[in-house]
Every structure is written in structure tokens, then in C-alpha cells.
Backbone as JSON Lines, residues from 0, in Angstrom:
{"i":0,"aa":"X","n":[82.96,107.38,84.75],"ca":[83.64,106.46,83.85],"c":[82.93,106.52,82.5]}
{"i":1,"aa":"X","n":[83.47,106.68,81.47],"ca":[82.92,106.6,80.13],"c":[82.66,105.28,79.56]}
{"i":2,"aa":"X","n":[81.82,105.62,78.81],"ca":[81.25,103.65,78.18],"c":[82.46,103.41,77.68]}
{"i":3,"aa":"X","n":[83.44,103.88,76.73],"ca":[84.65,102.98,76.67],"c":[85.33,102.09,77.72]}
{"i":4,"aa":"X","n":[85.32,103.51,78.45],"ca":[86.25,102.88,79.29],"c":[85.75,101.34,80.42]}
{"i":5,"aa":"X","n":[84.12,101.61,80.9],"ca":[83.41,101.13,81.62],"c":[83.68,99.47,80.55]}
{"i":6,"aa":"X","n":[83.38,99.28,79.2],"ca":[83.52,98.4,78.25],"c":[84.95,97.66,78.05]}
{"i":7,"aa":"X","n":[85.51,98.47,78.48],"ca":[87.06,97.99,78.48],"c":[87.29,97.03,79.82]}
{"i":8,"aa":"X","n":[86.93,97.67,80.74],"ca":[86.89,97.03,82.38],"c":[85.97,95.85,82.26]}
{"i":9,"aa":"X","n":[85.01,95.82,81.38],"ca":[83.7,94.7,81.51],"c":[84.6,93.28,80.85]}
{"i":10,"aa":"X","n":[85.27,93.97,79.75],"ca":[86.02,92.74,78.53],"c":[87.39,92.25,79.79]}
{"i":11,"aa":"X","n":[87.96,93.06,80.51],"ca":[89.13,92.91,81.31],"c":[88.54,91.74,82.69]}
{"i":12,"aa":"X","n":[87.6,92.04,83.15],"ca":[87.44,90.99,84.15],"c":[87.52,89.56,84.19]}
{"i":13,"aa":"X","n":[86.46,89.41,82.79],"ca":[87.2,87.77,83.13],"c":[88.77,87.53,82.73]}
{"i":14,"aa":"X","n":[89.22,88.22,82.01],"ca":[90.87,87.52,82.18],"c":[91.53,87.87,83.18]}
{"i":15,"aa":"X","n":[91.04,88.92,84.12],"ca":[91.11,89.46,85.11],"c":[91.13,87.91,86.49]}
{"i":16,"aa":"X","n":[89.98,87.58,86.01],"ca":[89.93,86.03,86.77],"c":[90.33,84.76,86.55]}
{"i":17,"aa":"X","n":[91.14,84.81,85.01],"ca":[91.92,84.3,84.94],"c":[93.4,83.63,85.1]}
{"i":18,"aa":"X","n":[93.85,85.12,85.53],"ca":[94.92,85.54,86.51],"c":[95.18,84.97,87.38]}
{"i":19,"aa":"X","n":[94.01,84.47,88.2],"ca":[94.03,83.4,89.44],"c":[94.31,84.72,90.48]}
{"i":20,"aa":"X","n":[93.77,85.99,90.66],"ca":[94.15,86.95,91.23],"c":[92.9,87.05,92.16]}
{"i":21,"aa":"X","n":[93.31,86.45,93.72],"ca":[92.1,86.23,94.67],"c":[92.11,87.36,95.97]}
{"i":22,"aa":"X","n":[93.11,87.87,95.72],"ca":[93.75,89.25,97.53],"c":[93.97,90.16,96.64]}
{"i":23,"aa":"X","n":[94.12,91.39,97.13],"ca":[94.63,92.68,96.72],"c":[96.1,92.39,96.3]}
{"i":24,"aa":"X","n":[97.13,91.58,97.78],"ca":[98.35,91.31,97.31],"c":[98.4,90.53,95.73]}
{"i":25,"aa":"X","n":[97.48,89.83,95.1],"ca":[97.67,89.17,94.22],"c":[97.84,90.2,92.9]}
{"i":26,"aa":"X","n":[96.84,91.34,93.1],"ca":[96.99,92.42,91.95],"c":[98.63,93.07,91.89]}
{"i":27,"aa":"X","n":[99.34,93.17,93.26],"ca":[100.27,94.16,93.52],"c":[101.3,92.84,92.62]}
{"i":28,"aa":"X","n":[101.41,91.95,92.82],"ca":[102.31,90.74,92.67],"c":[101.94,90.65,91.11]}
{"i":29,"aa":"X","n":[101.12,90.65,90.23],"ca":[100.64,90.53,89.38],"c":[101.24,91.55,88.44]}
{"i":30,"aa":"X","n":[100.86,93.43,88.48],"ca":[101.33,94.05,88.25],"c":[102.98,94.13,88.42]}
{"i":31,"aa":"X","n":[103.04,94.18,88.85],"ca":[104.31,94.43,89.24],"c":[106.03,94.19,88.44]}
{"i":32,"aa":"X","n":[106.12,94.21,88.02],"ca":[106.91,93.57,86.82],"c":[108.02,93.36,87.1]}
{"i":33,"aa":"X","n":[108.8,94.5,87.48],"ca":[110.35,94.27,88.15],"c":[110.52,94.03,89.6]}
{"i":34,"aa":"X","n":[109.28,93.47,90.07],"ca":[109.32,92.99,91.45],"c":[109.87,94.06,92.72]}
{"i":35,"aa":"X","n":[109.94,94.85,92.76],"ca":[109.93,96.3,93.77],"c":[108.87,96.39,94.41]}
{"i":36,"aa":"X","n":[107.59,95.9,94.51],"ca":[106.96,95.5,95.58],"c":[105.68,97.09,95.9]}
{"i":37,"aa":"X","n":[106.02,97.71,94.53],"ca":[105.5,98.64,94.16],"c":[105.09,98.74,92.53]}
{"i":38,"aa":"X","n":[103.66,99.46,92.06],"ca":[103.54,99.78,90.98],"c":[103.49,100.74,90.17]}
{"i":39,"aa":"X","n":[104.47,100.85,89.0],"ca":[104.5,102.21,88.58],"c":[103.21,102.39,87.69]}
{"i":40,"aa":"X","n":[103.6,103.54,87.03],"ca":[102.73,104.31,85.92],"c":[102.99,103.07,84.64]}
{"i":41,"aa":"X","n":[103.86,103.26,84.41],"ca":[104.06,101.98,83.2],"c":[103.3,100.83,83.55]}
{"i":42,"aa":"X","n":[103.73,99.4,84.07],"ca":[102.78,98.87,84.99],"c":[101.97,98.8,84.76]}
{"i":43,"aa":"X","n":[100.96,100.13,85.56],"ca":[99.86,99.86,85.71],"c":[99.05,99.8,84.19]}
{"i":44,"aa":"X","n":[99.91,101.24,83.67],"ca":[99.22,100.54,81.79],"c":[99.72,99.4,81.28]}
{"i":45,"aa":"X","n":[100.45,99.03,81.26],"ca":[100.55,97.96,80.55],"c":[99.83,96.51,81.12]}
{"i":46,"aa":"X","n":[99.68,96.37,82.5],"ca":[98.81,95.38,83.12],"c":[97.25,95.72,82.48]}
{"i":47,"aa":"X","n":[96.96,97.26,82.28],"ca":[95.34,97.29,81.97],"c":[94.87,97.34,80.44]}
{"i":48,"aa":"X","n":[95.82,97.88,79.47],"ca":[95.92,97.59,78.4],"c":[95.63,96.39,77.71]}
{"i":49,"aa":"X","n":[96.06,95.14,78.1],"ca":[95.85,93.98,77.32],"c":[94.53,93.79,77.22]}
{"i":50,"aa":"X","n":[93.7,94.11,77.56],"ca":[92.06,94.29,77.3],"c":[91.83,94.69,75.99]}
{"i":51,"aa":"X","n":[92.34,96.3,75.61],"ca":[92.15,96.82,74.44],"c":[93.26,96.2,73.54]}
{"i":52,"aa":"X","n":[94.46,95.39,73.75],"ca":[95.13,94.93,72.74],"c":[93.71,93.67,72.48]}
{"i":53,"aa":"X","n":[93.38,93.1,73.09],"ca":[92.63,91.99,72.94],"c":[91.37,92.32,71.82]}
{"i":54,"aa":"X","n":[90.86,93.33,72.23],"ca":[89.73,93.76,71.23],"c":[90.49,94.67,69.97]}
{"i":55,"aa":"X","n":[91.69,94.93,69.72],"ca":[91.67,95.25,68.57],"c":[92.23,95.07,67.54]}
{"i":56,"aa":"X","n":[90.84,94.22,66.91],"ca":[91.5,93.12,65.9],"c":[92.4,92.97,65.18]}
{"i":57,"aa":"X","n":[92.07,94.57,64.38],"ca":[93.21,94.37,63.16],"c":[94.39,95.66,63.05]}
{"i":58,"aa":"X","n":[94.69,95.7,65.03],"ca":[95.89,95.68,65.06],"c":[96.77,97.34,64.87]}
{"i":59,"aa":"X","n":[95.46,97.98,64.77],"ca":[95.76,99.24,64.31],"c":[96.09,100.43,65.47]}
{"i":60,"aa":"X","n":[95.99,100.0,66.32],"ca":[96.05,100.93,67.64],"c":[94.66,101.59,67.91]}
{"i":61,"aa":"X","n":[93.98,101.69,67.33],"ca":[92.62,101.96,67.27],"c":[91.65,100.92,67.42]}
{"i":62,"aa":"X","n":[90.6,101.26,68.41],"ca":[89.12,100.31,68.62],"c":[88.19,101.24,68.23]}
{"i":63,"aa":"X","n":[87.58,100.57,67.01],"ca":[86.82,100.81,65.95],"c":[85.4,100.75,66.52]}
{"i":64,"aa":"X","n":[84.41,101.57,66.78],"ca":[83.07,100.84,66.63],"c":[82.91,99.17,66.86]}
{"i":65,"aa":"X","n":[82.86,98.74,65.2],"ca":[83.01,97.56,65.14],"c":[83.94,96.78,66.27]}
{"i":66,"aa":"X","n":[85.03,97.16,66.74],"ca":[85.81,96.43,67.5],"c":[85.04,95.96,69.38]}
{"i":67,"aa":"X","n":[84.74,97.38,69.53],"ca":[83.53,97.49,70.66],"c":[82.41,96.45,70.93]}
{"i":68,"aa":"X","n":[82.28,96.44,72.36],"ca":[81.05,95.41,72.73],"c":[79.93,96.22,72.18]}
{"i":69,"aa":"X","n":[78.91,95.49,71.27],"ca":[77.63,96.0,71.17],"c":[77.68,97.05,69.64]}
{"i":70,"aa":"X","n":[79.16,96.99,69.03],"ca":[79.19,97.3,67.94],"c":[79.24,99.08,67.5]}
{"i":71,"aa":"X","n":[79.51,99.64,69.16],"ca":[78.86,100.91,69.59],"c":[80.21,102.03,69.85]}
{"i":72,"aa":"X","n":[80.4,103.19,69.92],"ca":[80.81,103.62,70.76],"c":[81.92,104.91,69.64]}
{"i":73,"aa":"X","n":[82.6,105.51,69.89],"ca":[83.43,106.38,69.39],"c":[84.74,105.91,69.5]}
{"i":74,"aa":"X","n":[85.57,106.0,68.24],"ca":[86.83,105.64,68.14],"c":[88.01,106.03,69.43]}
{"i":75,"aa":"X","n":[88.53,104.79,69.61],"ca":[89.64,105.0,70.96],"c":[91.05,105.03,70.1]}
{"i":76,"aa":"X","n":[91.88,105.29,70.38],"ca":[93.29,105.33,70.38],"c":[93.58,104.39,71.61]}
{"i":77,"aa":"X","n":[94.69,103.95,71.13],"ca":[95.26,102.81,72.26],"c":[96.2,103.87,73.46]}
{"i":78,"aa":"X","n":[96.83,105.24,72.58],"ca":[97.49,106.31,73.57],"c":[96.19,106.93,74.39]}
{"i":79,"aa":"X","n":[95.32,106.96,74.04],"ca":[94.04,107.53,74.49],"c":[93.38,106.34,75.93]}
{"i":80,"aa":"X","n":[93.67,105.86,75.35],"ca":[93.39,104.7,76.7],"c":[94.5,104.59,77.49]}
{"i":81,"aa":"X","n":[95.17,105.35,77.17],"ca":[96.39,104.61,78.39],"c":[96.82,106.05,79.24]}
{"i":82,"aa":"X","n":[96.3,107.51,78.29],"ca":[96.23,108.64,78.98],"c":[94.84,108.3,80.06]}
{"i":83,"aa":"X","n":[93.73,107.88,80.19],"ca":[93.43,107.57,81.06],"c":[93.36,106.84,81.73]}
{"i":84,"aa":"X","n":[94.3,105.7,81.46],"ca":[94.66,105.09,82.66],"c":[95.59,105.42,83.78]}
{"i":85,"aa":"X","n":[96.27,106.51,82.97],"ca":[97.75,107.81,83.83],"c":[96.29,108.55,84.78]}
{"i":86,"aa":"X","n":[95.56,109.3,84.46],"ca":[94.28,109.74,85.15],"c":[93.93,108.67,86.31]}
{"i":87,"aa":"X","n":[93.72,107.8,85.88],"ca":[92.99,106.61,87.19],"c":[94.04,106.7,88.01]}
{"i":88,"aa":"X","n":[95.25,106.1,87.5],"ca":[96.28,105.91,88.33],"c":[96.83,106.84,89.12]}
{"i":89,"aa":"X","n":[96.37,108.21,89.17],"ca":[96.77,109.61,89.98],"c":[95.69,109.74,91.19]}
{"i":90,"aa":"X","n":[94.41,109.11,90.33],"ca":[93.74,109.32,91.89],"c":[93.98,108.32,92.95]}
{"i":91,"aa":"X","n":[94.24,107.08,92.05],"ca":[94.26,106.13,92.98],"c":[95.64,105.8,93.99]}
{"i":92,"aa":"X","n":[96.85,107.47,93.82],"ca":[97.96,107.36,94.35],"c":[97.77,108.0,95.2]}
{"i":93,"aa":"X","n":[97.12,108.05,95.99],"ca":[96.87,108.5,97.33],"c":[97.74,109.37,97.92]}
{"i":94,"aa":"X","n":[99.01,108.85,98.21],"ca":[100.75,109.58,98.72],"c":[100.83,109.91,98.24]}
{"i":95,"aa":"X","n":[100.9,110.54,96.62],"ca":[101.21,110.99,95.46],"c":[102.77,110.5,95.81]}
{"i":96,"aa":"X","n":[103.55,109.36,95.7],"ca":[104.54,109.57,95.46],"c":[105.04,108.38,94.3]}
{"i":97,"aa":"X","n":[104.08,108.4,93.29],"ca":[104.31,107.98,92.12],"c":[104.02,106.56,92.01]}
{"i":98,"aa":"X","n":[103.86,106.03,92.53],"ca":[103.53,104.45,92.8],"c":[102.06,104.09,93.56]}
{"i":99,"aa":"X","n":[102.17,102.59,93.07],"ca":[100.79,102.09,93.45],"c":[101.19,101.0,94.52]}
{"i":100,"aa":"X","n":[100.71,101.15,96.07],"ca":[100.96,100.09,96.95],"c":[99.94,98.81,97.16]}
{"i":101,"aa":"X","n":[99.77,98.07,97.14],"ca":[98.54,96.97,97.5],"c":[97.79,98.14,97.75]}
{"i":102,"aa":"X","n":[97.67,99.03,99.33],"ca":[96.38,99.35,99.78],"c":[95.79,99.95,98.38]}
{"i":103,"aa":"X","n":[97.11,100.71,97.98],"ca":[96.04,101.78,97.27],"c":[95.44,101.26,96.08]}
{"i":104,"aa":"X","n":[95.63,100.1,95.5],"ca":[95.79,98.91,94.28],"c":[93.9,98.61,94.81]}
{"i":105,"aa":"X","n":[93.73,98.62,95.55],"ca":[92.29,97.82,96.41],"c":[91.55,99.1,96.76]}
{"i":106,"aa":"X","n":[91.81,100.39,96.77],"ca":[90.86,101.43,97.35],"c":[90.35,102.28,95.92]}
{"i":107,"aa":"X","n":[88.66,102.34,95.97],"ca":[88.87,103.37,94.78],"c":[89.17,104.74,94.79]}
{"i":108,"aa":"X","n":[89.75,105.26,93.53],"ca":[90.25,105.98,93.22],"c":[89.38,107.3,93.82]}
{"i":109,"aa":"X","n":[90.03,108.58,94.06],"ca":[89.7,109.47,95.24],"c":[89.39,111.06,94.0]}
């Protein structure tokens, strides 16, 4: 995991627990958007994204240094974060058949 990304997941947890998201089913129910009881590729970025919308301030699609915990790090693209979140989301599809089920929502990525 790269310090962005690891930094992105650190800023995501507590709203993460905000969510009120206590079971695995709670992530699948959470994600889930059009209620199919499955999660796509879209989905899953757009559920993990609001982290980096959150840190970047002024809105540019870009997290700046400055925007970063600790003031640190190499410029992200907001498409750049969400190409690896398409990456996470492939290992963590186990069936490969395009979707994310609870189990696989709760197992890490392979």
C-alpha cells in the first residue's frame, strides 16, 4: 500500500465509523447504491472516494502536498485514486465476476 493511499484509508476510518457500519453486511448495505445486494466497480469508488473529496480543499481534483496528512507526500489525481481503487477492487473479487459480495467486502484482498 502506498503512503497515499495508506493516508487516505487513515482520514477514511473515522467517517468510516461514522457510518454506524458494525458487520461486514453493514459495508455491503452501505455501498451498495442501487440495492442489488451486490457491489460494483462504481460503488466501490465512489463509497471510497469521499475521503479524498474530503481532503481536497480547493476542489481541484488534485491532493496537493499541502492537502495531505503531515503536509507530505506526491501529488494525487482524484482519477489516480480511483484507478487504484479499480486495482483493490480486482483482488478483492475473488469470483472475478465483477462484483463485490459481503464475504469478499470483509476478506483481504488476494
Amino acid at each position: 500500500m502506498t503512503r497515499v493511499a495508506f493516508l487516505l484509508l487513515s482520514c477514511a476510518l473515522p467517517m468510516l465509523a461514522n457510518a454506524q457500519v458494525q458487520r461486514t453486511g453493514d459495508y455491503l448495505s452501505k455501498m451498495d447504491a442501487n440495492g442489488d445486494g451486490k457491489v460494483s466497480l462504481v460503488e466501490y469508488q465512489d463509497w471510497l472516494t469521499y475521503a479524498f473529496d474530503g481532503m481536497d480543499r480547493d476542489r481541484d481534483g488534485v491532493l496537493s502536498p499541502s492537502e495531505q496528512p503531515g503536509g507530505k507526500g506526491q501529488p494525487l489525481t482524484r482519477e489516480q485514486h480511483r484507478t487504484r481503487l479499480a486495482e483493490r477492487f480486482r483482488k478483492q473479487d475473488a469470483n472475478r465476476d465483477g462484483y463485490l459480495s459481503a464475504r469478499e467486502l470483509a476478506a483481504p484482498p488476494q
